[in-house]
N, CA, C and O of each residue as an XYZ file, in Angstrom:
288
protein
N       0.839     -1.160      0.000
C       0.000      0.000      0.000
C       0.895      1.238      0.000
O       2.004      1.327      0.525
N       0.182      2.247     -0.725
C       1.432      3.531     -1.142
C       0.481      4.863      0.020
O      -0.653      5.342      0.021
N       1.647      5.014      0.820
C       1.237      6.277      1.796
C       1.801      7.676      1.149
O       2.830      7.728      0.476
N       0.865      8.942      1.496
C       0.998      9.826      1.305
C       1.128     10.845      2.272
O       0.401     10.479      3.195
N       1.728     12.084      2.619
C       1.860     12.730      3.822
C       2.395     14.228      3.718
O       3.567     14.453      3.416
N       1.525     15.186      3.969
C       2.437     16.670      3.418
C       2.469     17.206      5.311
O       1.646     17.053      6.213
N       3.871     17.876      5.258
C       3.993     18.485      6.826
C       4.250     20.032      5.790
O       4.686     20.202      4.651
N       3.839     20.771      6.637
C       4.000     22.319      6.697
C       4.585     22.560      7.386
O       4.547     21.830      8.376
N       5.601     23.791      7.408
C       6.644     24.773      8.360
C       6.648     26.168      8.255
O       6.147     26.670      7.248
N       7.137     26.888      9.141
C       7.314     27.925      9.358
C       7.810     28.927      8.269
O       7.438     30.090      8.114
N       8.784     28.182      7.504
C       9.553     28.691      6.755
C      10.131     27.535      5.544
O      10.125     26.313      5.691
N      10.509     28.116      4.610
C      11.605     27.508      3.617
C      12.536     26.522      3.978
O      12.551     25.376      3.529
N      13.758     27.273      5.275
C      14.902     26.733      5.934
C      14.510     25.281      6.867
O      15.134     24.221      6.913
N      13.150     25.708      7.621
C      13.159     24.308      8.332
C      12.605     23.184      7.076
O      13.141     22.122      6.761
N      11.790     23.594      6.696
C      11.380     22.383      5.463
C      12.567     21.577      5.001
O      12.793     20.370      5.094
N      13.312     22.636      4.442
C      14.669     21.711      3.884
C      15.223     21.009      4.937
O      15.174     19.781      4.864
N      15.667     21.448      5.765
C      16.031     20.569      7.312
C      15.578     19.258      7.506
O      16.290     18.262      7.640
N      13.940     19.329      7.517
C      13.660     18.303      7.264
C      13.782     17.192      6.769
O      14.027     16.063      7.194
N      13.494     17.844      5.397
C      13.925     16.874      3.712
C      15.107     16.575      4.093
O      15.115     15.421      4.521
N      16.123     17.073      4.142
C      17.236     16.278      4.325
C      17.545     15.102      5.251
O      18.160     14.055      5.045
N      16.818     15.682      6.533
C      17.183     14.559      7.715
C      16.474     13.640      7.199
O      17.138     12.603      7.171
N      14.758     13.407      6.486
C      14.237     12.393      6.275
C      15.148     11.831      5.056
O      15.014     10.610      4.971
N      15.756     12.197      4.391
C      16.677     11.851      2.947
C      17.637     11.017      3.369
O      17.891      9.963      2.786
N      18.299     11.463      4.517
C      19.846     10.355      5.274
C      19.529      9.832      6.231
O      20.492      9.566      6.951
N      17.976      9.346      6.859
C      17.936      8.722      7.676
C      18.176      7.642      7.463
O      17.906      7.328      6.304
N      18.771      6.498      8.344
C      18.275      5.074      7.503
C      17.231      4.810      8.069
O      16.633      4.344      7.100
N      16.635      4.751      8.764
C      15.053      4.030      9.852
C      14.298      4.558      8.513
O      13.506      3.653      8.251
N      14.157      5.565      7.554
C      13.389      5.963      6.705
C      13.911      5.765      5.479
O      13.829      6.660      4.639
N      14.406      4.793      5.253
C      14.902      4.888      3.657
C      13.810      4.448      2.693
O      14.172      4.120      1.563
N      12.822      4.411      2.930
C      11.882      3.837      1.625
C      10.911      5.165      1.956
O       9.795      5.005      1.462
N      11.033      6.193      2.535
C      10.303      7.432      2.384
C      11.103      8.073      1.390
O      12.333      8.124      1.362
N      10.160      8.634      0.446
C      10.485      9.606     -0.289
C      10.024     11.051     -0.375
O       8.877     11.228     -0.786
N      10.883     12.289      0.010
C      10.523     13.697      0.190
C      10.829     14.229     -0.625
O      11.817     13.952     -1.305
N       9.979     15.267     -0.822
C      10.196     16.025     -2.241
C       9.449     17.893     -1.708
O       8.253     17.860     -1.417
N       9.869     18.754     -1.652
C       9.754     20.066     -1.274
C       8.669     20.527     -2.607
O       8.564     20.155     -3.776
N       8.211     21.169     -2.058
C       7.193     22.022     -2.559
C       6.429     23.108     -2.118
O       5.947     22.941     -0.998
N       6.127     24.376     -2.772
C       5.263     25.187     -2.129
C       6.427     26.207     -0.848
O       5.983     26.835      0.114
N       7.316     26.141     -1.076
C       8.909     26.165     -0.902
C       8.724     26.157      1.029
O       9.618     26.671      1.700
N       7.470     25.514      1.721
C       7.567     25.844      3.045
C       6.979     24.196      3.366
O       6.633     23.963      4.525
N       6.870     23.021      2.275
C       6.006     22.276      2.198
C       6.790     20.595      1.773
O       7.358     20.397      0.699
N       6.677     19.763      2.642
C       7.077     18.453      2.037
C       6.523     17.882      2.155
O       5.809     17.792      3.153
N       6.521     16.732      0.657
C       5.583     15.764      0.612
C       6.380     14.525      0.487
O       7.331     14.424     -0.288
N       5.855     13.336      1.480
C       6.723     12.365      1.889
C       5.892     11.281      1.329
O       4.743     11.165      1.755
N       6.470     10.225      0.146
C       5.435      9.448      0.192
C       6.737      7.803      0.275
O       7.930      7.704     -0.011
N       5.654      6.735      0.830
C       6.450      5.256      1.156
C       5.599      4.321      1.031
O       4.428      4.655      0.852
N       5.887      3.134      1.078
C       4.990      2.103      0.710
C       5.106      0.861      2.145
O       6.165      0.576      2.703
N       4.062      0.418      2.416
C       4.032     -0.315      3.782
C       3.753     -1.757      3.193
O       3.302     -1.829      2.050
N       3.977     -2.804      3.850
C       3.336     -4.155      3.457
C       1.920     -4.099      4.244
O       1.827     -3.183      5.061
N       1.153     -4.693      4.147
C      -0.631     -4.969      4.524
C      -0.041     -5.964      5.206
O       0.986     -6.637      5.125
N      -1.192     -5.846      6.056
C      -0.787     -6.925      7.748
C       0.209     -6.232      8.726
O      -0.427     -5.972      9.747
N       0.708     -6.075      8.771
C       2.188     -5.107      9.449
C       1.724     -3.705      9.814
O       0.953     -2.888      9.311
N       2.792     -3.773     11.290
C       2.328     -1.898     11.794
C       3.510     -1.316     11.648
O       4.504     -1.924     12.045
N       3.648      0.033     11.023
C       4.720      0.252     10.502
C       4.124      1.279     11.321
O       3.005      1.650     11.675
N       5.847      1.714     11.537
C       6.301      2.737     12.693
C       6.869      3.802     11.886
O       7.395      4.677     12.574
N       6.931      4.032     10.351
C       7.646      5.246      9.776
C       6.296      6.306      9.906
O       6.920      7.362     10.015
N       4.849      6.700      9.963
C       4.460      7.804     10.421
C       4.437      8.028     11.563
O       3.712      8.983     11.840
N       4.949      7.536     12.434
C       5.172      7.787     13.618
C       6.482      8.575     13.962
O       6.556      9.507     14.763
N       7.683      7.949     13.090
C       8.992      8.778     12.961
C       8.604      9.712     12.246
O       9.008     10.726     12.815
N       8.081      9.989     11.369
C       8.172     11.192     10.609
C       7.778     12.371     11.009
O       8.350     13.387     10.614
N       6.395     12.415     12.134
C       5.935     13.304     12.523
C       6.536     13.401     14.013
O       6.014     14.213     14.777
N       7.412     12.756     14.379
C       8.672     13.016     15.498
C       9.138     14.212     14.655
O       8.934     15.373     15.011
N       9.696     13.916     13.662
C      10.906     14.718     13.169
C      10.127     15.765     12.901
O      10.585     16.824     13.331
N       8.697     15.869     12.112
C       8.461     16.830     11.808
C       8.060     18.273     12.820
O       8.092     19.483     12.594
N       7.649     17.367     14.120
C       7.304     18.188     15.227
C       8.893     19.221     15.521
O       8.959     20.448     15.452
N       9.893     18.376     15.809
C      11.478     18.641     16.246
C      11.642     19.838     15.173
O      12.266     20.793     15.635
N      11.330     19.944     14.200
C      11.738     21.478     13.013
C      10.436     22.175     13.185
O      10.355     23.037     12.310
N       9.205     22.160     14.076
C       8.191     23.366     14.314
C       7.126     22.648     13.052
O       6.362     23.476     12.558
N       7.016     21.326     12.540
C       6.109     21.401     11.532
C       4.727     20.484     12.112
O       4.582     19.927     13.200
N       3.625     20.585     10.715
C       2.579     20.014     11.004
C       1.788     19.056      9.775
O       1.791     19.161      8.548
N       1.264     18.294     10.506
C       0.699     17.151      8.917
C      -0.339     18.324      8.718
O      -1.183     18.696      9.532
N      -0.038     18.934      7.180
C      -1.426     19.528      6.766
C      -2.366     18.578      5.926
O      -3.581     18.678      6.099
N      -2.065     18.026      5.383
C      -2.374     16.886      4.218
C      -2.722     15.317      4.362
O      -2.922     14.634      3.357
């Protein structure tokens, strides 16, 4: 199953912050971020069915830690 996820920030600078930390994490390597809306990332990953996957749970760690929020 293919997940979708946009966090909003304050600014430009933390967004990228973000994107990057989610980019070199390894716990997140099958997330993919992509900036947009230049204050805006959209993270998308794919989960197996049956299984509880713990990557939106990291993500919106991280996203809280740079001031952001799931708008999407």
């Amino acid at each position: 199953m293919n997940l979708s996820v946009v966090y909003g920030f304050d600014d430009a600078q933390r967004a990228n912050r973000f994107l990057n930390d989610v980019n070199v994490n390894p716990e997140l390597d099958l997330a993919k971020a992509k900036l947009f809306d230049r204050d805006k990332v959209r993270i998308e990953y794919k989960i197996e069915s049956g299984t509880y996957d713990y990557t939106l749970s990291k993500l919106d760690d991280l996203a809280r830690y740079y001031g952001g929020t799931e708008v999407e």
